[in-house]
TIBA-480608 format. One record per residue (C-alpha): residue number from 1; residue in three letters; x negated, y, z. Coordinates in Angstrom, 3 decimals, padded with zeros to 6 digits. Each point is the difference from the previous one (the first is absolute). Layout:
REM TIBA-480608
NUM, ALA, X, Y, Z
...
This chain:
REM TIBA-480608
1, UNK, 000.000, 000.000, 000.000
2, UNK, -001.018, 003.565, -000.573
3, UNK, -001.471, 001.692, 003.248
4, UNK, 000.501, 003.451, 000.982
5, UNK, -002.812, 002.928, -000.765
6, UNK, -000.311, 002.937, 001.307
7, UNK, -000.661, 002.977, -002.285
8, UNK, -000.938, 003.622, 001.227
9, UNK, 001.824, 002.607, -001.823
10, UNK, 000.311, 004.042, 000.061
11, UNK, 003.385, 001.993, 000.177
12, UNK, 000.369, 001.495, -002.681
13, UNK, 001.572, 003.914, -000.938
14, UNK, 001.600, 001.074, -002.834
15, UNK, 001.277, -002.207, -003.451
16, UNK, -000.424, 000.505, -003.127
17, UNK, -003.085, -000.310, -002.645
18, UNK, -002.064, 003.034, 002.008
19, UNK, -000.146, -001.336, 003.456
20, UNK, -000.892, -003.541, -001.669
21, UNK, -002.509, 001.231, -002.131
22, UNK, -001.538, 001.948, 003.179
23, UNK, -000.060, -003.293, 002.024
24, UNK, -001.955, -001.926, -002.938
25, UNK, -002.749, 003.523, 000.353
26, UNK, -000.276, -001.582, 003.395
27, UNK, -000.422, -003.402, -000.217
28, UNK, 003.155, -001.049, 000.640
29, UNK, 003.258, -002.254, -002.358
30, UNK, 003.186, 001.707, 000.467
31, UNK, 002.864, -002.126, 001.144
32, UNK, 003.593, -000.472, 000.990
33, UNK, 001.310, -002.454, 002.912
34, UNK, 003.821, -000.467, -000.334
35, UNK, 002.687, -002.536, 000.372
36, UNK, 001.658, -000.722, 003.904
37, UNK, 002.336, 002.671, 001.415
38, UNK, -002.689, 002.065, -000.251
39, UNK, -000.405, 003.287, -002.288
40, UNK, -003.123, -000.494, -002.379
41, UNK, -003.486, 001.149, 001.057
42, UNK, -002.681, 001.278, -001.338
43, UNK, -003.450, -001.109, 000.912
44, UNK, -003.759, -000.516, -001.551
45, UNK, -002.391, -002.855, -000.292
46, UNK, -003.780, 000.156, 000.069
47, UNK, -000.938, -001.154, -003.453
48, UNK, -002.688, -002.359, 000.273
49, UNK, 001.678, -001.491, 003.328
50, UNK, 003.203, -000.554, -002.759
51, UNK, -002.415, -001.003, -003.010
52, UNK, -001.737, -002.536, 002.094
53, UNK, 003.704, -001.279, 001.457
54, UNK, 001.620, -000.242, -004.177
55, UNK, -003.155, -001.897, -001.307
56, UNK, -000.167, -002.715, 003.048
57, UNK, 003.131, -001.178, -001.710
58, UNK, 003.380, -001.073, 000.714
59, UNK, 000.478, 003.899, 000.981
60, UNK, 003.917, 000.664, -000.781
61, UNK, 001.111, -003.368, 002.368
62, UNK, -002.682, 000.691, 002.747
63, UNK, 002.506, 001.252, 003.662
64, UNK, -001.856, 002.791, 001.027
65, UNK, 000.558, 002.310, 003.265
66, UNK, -000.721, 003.543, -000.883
67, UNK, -001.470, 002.308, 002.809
68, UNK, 001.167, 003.491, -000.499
69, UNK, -001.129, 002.194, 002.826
70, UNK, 000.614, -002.865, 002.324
71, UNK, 003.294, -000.620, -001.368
72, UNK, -000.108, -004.073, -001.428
73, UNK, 002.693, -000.827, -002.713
74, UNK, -000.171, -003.501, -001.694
75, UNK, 000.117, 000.111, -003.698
76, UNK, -000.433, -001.718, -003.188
77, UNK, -001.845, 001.796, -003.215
78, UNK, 002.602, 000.159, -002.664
79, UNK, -001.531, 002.008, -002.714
80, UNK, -004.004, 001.140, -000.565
81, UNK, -000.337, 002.297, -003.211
82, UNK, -003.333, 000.341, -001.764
83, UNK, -001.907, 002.288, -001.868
84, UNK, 000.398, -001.103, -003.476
85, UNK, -003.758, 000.758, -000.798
86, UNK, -001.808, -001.005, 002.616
87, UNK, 002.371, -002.538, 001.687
88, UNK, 000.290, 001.507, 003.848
89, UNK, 002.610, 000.512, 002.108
90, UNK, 001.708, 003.555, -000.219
91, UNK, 002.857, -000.736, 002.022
92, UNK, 001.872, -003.095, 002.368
93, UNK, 003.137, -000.483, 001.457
94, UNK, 001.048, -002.054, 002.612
95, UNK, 003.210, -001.307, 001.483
96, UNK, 000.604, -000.592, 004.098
97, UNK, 000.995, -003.290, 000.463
98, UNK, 002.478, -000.601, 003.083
99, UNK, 000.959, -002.458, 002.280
100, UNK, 001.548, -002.656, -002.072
101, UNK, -000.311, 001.930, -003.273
102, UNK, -000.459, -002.488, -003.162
103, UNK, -001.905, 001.331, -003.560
104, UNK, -000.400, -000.980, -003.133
105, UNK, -003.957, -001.058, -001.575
106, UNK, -001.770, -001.405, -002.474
107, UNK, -002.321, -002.534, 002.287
108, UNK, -002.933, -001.677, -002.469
109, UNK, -000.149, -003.681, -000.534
110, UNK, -003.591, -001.838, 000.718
111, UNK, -000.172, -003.188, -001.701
112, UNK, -001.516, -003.124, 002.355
113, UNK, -001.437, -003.111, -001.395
114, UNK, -001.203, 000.574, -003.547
115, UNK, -003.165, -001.844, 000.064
116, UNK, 001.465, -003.178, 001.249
117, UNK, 003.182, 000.176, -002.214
118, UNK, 000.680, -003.167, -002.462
119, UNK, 000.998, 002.012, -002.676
120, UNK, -002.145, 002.791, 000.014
121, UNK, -003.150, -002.698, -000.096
122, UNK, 001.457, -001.758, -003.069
123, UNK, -000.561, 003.630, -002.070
124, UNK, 003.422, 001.477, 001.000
125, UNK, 000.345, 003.609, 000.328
126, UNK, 002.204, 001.439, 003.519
127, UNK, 002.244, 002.205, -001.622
128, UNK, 001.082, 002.816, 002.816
129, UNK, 003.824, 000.970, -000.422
130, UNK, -000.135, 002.514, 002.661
131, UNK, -003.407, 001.469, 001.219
132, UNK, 002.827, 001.772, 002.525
133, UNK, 003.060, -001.161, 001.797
134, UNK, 002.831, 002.661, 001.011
135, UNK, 001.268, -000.510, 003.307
136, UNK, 001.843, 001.682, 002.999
137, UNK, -001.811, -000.568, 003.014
138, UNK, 000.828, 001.131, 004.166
139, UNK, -002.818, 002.719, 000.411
140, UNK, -001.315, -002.142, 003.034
141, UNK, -000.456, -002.495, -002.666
142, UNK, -001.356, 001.116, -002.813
143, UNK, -002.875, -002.733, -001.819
144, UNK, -003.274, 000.963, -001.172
145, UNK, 000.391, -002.500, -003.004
146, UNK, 002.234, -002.965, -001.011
147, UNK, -001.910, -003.100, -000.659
148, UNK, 000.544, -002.096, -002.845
149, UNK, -001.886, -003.530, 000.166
150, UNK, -000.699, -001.770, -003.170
151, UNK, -002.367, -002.976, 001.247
152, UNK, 002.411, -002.434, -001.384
153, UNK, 001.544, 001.234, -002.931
154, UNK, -000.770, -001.615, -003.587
155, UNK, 000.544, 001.145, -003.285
156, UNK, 003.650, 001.268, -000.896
157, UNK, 001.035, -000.034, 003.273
158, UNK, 001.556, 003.062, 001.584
159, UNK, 000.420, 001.754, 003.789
160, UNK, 003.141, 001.632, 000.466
161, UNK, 000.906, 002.903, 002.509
162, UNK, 001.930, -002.712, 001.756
163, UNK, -003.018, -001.950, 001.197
164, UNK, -001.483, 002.731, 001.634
165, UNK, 000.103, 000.076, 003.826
166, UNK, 000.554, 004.152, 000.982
167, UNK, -000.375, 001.196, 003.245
168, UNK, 003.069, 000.282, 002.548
169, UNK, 002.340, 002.555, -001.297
170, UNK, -001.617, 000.738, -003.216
171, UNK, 001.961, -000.329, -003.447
172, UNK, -000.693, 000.445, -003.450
173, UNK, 001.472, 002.835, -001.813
174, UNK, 001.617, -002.218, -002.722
175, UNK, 002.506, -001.741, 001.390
176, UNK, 001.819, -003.735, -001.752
177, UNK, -002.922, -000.503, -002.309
178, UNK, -002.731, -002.800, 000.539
179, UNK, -002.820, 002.582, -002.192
180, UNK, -003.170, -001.628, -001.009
181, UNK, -002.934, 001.574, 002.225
182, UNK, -002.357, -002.252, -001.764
183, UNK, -001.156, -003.282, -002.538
184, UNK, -002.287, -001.483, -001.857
185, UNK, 000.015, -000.516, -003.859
186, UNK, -001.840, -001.924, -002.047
187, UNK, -003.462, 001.942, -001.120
188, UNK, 000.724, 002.216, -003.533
189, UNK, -001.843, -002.527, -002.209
190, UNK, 001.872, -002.485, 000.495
191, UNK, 003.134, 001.967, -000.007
192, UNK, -000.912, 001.584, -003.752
193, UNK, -000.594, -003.409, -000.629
194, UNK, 003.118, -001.644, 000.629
195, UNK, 001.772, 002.964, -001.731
196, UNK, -002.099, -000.552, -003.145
197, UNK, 000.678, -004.139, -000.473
198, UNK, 003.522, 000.547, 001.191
199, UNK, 000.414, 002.888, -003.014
200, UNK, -001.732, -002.384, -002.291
201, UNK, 002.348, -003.247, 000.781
202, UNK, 003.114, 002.539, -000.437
203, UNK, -001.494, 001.540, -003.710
204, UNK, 002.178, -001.326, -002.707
205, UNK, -001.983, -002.044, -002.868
206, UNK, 000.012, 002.384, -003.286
207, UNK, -000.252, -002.103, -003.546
208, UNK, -001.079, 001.955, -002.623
209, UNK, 001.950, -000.954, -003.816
210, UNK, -001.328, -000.052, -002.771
211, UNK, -000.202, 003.016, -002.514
212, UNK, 002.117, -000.861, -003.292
213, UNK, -002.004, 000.533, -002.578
214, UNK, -003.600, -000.484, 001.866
215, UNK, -002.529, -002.232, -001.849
216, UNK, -000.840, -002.390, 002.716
217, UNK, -004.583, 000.098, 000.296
218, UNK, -002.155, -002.812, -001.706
219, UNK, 000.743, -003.539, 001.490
220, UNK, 002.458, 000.916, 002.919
221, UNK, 002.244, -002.620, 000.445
222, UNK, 003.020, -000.286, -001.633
223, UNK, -001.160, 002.201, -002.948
224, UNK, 002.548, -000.423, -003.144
225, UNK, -000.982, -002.027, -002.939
226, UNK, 000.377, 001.593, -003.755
227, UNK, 003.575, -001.536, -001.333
228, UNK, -000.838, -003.003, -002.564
229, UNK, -000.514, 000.795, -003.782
230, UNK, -001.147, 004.019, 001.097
231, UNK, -003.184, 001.017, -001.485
232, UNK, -002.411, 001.338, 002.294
233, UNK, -001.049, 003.369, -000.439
234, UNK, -003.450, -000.279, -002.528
235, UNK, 001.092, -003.670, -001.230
236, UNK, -001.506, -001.618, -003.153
237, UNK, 002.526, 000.957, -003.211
238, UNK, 001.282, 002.708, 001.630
239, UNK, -002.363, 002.030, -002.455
240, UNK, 000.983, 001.335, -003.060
241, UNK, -001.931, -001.398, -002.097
242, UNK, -000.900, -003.143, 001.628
243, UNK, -001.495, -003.019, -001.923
244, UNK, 002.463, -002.044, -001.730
245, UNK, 002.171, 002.713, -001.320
246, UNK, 000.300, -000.180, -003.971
247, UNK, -000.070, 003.276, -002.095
248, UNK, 003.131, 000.762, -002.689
249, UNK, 000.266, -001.609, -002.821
250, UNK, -000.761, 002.914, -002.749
251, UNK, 002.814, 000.577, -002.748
252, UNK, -000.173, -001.519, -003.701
253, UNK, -000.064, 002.401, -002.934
């Protein structure tokens, strides 16, 4: 489960881009804390202290107890925006987090098991569904990570939400649906493969016919024989003038 931090913050005077911009001259993230019966508050972060907090990881589902002035409100980070140049925090919010209140995260999945897994040594490939699972946790109860083992699954074999064990009072967002978190599927080779002799079993067989009036090459089989009594092109007698032939008679005076 999630443990409580405590994070040192400054009150914070004024709203708007000018007081935020002279915070950041300072040192200091602008933020908002807001949610409860409360009325929103403005306070300020140190920046490394905040930099060093978002990069650690697992930042916006981390409990923490901010101090302000001696004043201690639990909260959760809800929102961290950054500079879209060089990627650090300009400004956080957080929400308080009451007695009994429940919220709404993203927790990451961590995958056990992946060197001893049957189907993952026989080439398969672990095909990750859900890198994230959406679920509505108690704040007392909030997990650092859900864990997915895959020591004994083979190839084309799936794990469902449903075979997950969640912590006490935790539920997943989507509700009458078994979703796939993760599987494993046969490695892409052997998948292009398959597709390729299955295409080539289902191609019909194409017979070319025969070209009326195409003279068929020297010796193929089946070649048509000149009709009897024809004279072949070139023939003896087909001359004029061949030997044989007799001259007219010449006429008597």
């Amino acid at each position: 489960m999630a443990q409580v931090q405590e994070l040192k913050v400054e009150a914070r005077d004024g709203t708007g881009k000018g007081p935020a911009y002279q915070a950041r001259l300072k040192g200091l993230i602008p933020g908002v804390v807001y949610g409860g019966k409360d009325k929103p508050e403005n306070v300020a972060v140190d920046s490394r202290t905040l930099e060093r907090r978002v990069e650690a990881g697992h930042f916006l589902t981390t409990l923490l107890m901010l101090d302000v002035g001696g004043k201690k409100t639990r909260v959760i980070p809800r929102e961290v925006q950054v500079d879209p140049v060089s990627d650090r925090p300009v400004h956080v919010d957080f929400m308080r987090l009451t007695e009994g209140a429940t919220i709404r995260l993203e927790i990451p999945v961590h995958f056990n098991g992946q060197e001893v897994s049957p189907g993952l040594k026989k080439g398969g490939v672990l095909n990750i569904v859900r890198h994230a699972i959406g679920l509505i946790c108690p704040a007392d109860k909030i997990p650092n990570t859900i864990e997915v083992d895959v020591s004994n699954l083979d190839i084309n074999e799936t794990i469902h939400i449903n075979a997950l064990t969640l912590p006490a009072g935790v539920k997943p967002v989507i509700r009458g649906r078994d979703f796939t978190i993760c599987s494993i599927v046969a490695p892409t080779s052997v998948i292009e493969e398959q597709k390729a002799a299955a295409a080539a079993a289902a191609a019909p067989v194409v017979e070319v016919a025969p070209v009326e009036g195409a003279v068929p090459a020297a010796g193929a089989a089946g070649a048509a024989a000149p009709a009897a009594g024809a004279a072949a092109p070139g023939a003896a007698g087909a001359k004029p003038g061949a030997a044989g032939a007799k001259p007219a008679a010449p006429a008597k005076k």
